[in-house]
C-alpha positions in Angstrom: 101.6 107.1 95.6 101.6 104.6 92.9 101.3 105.5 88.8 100.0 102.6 86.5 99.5 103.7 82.7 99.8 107.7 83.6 97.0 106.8 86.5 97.4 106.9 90.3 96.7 103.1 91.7 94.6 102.5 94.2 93.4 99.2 96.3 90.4 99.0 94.4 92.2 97.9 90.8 94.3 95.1 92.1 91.7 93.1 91.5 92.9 89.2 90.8 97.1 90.5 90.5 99.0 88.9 93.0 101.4 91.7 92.6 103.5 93.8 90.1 106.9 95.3 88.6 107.5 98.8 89.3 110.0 101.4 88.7 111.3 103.9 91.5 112.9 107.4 89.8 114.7 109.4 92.2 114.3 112.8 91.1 117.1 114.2 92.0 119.1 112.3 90.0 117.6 110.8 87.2 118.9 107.1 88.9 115.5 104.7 88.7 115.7 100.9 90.5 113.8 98.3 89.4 111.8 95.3 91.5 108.4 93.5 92.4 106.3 93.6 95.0 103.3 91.3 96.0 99.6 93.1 96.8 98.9 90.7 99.7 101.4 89.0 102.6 100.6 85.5 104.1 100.9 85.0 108.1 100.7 81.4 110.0 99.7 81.6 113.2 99.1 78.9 115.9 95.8 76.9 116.2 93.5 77.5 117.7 92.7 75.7 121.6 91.5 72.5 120.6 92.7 72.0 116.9 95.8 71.0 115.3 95.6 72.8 112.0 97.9 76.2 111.9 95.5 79.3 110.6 96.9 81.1 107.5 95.8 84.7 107.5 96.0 87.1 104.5 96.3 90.5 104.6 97.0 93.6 102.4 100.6 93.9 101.9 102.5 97.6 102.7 102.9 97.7 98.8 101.1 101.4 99.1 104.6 102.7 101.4 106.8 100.2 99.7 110.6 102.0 98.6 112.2 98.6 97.3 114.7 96.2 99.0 117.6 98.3 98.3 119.0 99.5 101.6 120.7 102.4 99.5 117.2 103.4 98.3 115.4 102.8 101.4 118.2 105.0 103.0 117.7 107.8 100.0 114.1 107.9 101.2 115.0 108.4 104.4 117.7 111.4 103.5 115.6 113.2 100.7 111.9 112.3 101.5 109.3 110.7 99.2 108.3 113.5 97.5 112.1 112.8 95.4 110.8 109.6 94.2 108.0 109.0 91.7 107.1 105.3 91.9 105.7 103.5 88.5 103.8 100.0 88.1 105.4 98.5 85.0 103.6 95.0 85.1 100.6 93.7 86.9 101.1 90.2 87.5 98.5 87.5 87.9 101.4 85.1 89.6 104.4 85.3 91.4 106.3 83.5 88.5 105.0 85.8 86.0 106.3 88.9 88.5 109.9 87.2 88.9 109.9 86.5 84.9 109.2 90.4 84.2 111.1 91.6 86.9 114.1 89.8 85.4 113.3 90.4 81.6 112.8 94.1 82.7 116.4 94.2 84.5 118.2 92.3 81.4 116.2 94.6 79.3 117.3 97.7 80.6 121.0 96.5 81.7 120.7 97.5 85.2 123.5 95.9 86.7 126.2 97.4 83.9 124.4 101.0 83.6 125.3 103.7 86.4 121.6 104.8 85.7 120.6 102.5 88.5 120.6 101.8 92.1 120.1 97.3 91.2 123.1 95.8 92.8 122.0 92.5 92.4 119.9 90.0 90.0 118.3 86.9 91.6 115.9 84.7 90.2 114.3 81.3 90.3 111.6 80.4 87.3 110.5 77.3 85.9 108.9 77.1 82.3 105.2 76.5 84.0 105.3 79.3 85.5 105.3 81.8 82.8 102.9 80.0 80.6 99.9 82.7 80.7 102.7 85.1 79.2 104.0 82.5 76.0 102.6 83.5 72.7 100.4 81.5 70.6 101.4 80.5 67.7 
């Protein structure tokens, strides 16, 4: 289960995010991890007899069982069960470069890869300036 705002999140209030930043606490510990995850995954598959053009399907993502990329987490999980781990939505994001820009500023923010407090190992990101600008201040 998913918190947003103190709230559990359901399918029905993803409305027109793309995806979000969330938080994973393991509860044993006090350790948290930090990442993104999109609402909705993208599959080609072949044409159809008779047409050239490849068929794009979209589907709801497995956000709702979704423990990170961290294999140490994942494995964690696995160990301890997901009743030890309280999962938080930080961000809803209305693009993917918005949820790579918070995702990052949220790491940098909170020092992950220098504080003990977390299970991050590693920081990678790609952003260009265009696509953040829904999130830059007016002046």
């Amino acid at each position: 289960m998913w918190f947003y705002q103190g709230e559990e999140f359901t399918s029905d209030k993803i409305g027109d995010h793309v995806g979000f930043v969330y938080l994973i606490l393991d509860k044993s510990n006090g350790k948290k991890y930090i990442g993104k995850k999109l609402f909705h995954s993208k599959k080609k598959l072949p044409p159809l007899k008779g047409k050239t053009r490849k068929r794009t399907v979209v589907k709801e993502s497995d956000w709702k069982d979704y423990f990170g990329s961290s294999e140490q987490v994942k494995a964690l999980v696995e160990e301890h069960g997901r009743d030890n781990f309280y999962r938080e939505i930080l961000h809803l994001c209305k693009t993917k470069g918005e949820m790579s820009y918070l995702e990052l500023k949220e790491q940098m923010d909170r020092e992950v890869l220098l504080s003990d407090d977390y299970y991050n190992n590693i920081i990678q990101v790609r952003i260009h300036g265009s696509h953040v600008k829904n999130l830059k201040k007016d002046p």
